[in-house]
C-alpha positions in Angstrom: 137.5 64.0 86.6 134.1 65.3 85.3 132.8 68.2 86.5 129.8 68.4 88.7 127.4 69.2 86.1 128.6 66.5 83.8 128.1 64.3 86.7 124.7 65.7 87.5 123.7 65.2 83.7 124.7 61.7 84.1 122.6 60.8 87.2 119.9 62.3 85.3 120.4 60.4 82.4 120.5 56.6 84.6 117.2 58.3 86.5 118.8 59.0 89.8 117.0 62.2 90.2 117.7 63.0 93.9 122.1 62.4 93.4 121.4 64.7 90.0 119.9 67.4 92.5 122.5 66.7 95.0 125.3 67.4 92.3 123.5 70.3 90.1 123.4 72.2 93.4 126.7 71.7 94.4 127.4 73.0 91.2 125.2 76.0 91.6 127.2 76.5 94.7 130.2 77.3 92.6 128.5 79.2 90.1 125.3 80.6 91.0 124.8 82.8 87.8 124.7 79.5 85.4 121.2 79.2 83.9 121.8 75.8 82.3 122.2 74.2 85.3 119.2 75.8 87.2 117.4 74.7 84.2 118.9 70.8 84.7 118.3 71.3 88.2 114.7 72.3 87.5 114.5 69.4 85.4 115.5 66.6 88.0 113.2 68.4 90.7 109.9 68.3 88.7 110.8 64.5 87.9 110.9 64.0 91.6 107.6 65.9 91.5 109.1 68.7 93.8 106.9 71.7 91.9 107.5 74.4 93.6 111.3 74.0 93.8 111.3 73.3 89.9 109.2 76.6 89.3 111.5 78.6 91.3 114.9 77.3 89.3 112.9 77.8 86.0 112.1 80.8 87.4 115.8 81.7 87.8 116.8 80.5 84.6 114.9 82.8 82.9 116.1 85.7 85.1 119.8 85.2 84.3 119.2 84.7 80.9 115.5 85.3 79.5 116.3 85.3 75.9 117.0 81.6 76.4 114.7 78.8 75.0 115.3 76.2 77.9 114.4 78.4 80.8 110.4 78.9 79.3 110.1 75.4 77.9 111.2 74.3 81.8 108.7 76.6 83.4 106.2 75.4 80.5 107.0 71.7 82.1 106.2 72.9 85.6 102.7 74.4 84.5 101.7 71.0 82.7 102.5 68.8 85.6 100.2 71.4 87.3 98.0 70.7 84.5 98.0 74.5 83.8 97.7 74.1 80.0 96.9 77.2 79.1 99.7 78.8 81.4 101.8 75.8 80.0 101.0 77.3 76.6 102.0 80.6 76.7 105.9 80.0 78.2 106.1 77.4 75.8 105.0 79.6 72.9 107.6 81.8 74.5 110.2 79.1 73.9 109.2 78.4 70.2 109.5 82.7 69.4 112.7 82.4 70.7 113.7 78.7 69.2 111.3 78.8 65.9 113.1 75.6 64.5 112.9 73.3 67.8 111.1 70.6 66.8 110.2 69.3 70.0 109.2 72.7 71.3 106.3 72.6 68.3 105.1 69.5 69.0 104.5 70.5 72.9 103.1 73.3 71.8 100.5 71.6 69.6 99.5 69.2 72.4 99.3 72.1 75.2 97.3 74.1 73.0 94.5 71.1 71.9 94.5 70.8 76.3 94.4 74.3 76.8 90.9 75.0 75.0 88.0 75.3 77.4 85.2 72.7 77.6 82.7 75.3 78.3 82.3 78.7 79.8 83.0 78.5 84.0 80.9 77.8 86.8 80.6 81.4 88.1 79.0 83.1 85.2 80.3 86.6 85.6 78.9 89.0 82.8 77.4 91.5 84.3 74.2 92.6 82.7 73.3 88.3 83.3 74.5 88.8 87.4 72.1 92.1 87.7 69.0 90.5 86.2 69.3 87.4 88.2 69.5 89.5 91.4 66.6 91.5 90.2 64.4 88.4 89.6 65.5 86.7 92.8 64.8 89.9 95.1 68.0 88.9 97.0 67.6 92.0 98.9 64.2 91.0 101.1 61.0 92.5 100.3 61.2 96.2 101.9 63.2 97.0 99.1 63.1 95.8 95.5 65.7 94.7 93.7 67.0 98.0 91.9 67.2 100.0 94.9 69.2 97.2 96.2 71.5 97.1 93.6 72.3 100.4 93.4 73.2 100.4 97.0 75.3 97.7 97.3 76.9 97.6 93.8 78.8 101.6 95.2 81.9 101.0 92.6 84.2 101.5 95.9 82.2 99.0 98.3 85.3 96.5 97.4 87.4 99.0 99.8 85.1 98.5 102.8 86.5 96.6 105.5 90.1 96.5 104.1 92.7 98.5 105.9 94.7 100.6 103.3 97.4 98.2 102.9 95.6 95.5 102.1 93.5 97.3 99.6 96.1 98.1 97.8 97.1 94.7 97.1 93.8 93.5 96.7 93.5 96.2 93.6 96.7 95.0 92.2 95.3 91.3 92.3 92.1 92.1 90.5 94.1 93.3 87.8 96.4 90.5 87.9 93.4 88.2 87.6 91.7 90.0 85.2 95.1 89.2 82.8 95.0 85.7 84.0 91.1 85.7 82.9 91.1 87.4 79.6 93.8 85.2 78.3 92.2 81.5 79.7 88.2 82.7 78.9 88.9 85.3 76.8 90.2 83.5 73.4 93.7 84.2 74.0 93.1 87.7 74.8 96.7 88.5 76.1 97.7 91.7 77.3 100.3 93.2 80.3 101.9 89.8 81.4 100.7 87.8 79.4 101.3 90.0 76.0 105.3 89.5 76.0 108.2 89.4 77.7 109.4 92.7 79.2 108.0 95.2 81.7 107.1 98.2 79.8 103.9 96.3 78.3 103.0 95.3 81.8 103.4 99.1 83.3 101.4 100.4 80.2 99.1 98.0 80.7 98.4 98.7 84.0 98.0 102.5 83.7 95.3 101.5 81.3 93.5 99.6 84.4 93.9 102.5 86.6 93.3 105.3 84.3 90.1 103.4 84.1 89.5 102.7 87.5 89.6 106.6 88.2 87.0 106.8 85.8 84.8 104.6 86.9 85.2 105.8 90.4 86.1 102.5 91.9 89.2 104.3 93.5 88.8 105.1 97.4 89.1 108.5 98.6 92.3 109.6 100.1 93.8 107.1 97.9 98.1 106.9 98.3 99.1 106.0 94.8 102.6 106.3 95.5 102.1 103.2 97.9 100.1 101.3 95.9 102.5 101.5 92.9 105.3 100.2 95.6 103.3 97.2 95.9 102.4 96.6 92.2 106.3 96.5 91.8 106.5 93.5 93.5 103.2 91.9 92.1 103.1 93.0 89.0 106.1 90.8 87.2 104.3 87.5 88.5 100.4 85.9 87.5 97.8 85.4 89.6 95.6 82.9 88.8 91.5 82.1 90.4 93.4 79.2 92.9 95.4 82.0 94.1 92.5 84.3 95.3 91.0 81.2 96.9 94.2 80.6 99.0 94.6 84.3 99.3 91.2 85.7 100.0 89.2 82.3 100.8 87.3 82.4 97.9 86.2 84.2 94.7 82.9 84.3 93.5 81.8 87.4 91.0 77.9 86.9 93.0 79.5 88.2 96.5 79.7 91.6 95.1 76.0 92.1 94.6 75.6 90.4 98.4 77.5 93.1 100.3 81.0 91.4 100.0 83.5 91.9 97.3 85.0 90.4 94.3 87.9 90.3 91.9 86.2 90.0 88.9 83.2 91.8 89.5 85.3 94.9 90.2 87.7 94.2 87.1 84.1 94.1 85.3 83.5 97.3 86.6 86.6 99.0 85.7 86.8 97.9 82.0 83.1 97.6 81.4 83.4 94.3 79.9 83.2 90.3 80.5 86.8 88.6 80.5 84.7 85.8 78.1 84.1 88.6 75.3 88.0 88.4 74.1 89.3 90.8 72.1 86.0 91.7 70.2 84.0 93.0 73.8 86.8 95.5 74.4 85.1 99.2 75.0 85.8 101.9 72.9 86.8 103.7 76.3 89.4 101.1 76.8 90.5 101.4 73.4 90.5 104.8 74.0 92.8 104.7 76.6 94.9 102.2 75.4 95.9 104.5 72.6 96.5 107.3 74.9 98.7 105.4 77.2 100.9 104.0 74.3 101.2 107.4 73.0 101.8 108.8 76.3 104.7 106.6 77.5 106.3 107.0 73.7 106.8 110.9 74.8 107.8 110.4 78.5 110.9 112.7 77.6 108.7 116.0 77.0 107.6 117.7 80.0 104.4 118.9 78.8 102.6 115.2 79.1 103.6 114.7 82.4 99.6 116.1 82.9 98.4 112.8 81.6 99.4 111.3 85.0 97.6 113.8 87.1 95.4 111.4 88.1 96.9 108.5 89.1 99.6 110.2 91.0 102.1 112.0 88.7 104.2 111.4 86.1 107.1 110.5 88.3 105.9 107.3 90.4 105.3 105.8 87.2 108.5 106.4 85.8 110.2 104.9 89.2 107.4 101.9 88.9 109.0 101.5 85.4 112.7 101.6 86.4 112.8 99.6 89.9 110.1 96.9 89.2 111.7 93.1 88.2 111.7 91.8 85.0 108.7 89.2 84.2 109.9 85.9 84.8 108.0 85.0 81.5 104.9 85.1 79.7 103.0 83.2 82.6 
């Protein structure tokens, strides 16, 4: 008798997609560590248009084994039905690193990458020196105050905080980074760094010490600020993107101008923070970013020797980060 997954694989092949789910699972039942057949299983649900379920078993396939060609090119299928090309891209890039001679992996790749390229520069224009003249010329801030005094009220680097109870702005901080990294790679030319640089957690922790070695700098961090807390919730953000439709559902709406307006805004404050546009790419990095960059690689080479543990003084101690490091998931993939 054929096993379940033979079976499954042959309901797939005749188009019966909903009997090939019905069987893979049954399967997974009795062996839920096998990536191949969350991968078929992912297959059969995105034919049946079921995204969310197909993203999750892609998302387990590359869990159990992320080394594994399948499990990126299936997560890459689930971002092109969303027609997230450019997210599509990057796990199916994944795929070809890890499968150079798949033929049919390079041809995907080739097509995601001609949809993923931009057809201009988005709505919300968000580079800063542009925003601040606009609000000067428009004298958005009534006429007993002109527009500099204005700004320089309501653009305090911490006004994001204001109105947020603790908790929440500690996952509110996490998502502007996460956007940011979802921003720099889709406006930025492919700029890809943390999640979206490789597989593995180490670049996404050292990547994110970078963001809030810098925040402390720029003095966007609110007093009495609990960084032990807020790197327990990066742990469970961090591994996973976060996208512009996400802070919409999230947050109701994103929109760079609210900043300037009294409210508060992802990108604005990721602006902020690394003193650059997301559309400049690589080429509008700082040198203070660069800067730090280089430190934090450096530092996290020499973890080991007590005498850098100084380094983290400032965003909470050596130790946190170290723990962040160890107990925080593996990145389901490069998206």
């Amino acid at each position: 008798m054929a096993s379940l997954r033979d079976q499954g694989n042959a309901a797939f092949k005749s188009g019966n997609f909903e009997e090939a789910v019905r069987l893979y699972s049954s399967a997974i039942e009795e062996d839920k560590e096998n990536e191949v057949l969350y991968s078929n299983r992912s297959a059969s649900l995105l034919a049946l248009n079921r995204i969310d379920e197909a993203r999750r078993d892609a998302e387990k396939c590359i869990e159990l084994k992320p080394d594994w060609a399948k499990g990126h090119y299936r997560r890459s299928r689930v971002h092109e039905k969303m027609k997230e090309f450019q997210l599509a891209a990057v796990c199916m890039a994944k795929a070809l690193e890890l499968d150079p001679s798949n033929q049919e992996v390079q041809k995907r790749l080739k097509t995601l990458q001609a949809l993923a390229k931009p057809a201009g520069p988005p709505k919300d224009n968000w580079n800063l020196e542009e925003i601040l003249e606009n609000l000067r010329e428009s004298g958005f801030s009534g006429a007993e105050k002109n527009a500099d005094e204005a700004l320089q009220q309501d653009l305090d680097p911490r006004a994001w905080a204001k109105g947020l109870s603790p908790k929440e702005q500690r996952t509110w901080l996490v998502d502007c980074y996460r956007m940011r990294a979802d921003d720099d790679y889709v406006w930025g030319g492919c700029n890809m760094h943390g999640l979206y640089h490789m597989s593995g957690k180490q670049p996404i922790v050292e990547d994110f010490l970078v963001f809030c070695k810098l925040a402390v700098e720029r003095q966007v961090i609110p007093a009495e600020w609990d960084w032990k807390k807020f790197l327990a919730t990066a742990k469970d953000l961090l591994p996973y993107a976060f996208e512009k439709e996400d802070a919409k559902d999230k947050y109701g709406g994103e929109n760079v101008l609210t900043a300037a307006m009294g409210g508060r805004s992802l990108r604005f404050t990721a602006e902020v923070i690394y003193q650059s546009s997301c559309m400049s790419g690589d080429m509008g990095i700082s040198d203070r970013h660069s800067e730090v960059s280089e430190l934090v690689d450096c530092e996290w080479k020499a973890l080991s020797k007590p005498a850098k543990a100084s380094f983290f003084d400032d965003v909470g101690g050596q130790k946190i980060w170290v723990d962040l490091f160890r107990t925080m998931h593996n990145c389901p993939s490069a998206a």
